[in-house]
C-alpha positions as CSV (number, residue, x, y, z in Angstrom):
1,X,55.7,130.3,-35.3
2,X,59.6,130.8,-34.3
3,X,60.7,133.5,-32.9
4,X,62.2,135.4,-36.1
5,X,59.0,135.1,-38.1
6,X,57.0,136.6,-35.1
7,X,59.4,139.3,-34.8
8,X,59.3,139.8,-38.9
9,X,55.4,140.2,-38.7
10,X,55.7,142.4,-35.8
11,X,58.2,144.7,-37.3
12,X,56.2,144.9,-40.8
13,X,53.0,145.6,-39.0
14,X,54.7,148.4,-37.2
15,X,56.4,149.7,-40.6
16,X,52.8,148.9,-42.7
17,X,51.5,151.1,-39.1
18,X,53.8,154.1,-39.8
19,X,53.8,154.2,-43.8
20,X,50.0,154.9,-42.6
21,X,50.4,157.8,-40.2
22,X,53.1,159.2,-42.5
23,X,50.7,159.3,-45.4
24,X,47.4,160.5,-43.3
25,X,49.5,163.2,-42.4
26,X,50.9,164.2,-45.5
27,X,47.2,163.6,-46.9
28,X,46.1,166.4,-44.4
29,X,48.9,168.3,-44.7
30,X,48.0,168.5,-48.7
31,X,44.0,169.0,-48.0
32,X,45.1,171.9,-46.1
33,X,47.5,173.6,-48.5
34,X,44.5,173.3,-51.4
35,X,41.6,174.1,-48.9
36,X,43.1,177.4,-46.6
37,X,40.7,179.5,-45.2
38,X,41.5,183.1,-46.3
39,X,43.8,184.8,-43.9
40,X,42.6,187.3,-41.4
41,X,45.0,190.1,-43.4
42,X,43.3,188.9,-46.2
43,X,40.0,188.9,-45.5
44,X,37.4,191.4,-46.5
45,X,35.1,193.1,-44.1
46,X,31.6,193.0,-44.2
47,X,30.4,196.2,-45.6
48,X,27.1,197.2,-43.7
């Protein structure tokens, strides 16, 4: 391979890499939003 096709590959793995992280993120970022734990001024106590 020439040079500008290696470097093409390169920089599309490293694009393919970050459109990844970016979504993983975002993809956690949602989970978290839908799935929060109560806060602690929220929270009931335990009635004994």
């Amino acid at each position: 391979m020439n040079h500008v096709v290696l470097h093409d590959v390169r920089a599309g793995f490293f694009l393919m890499v970050g459109l990844t992280m970016l979504a993983f993120i975002c993809a956690i970022a949602a989970l978290s939003t839908v799935m929060h734990p109560p806060r602690w001024a929220d929270r009931k106590l335990a009635q004994f």
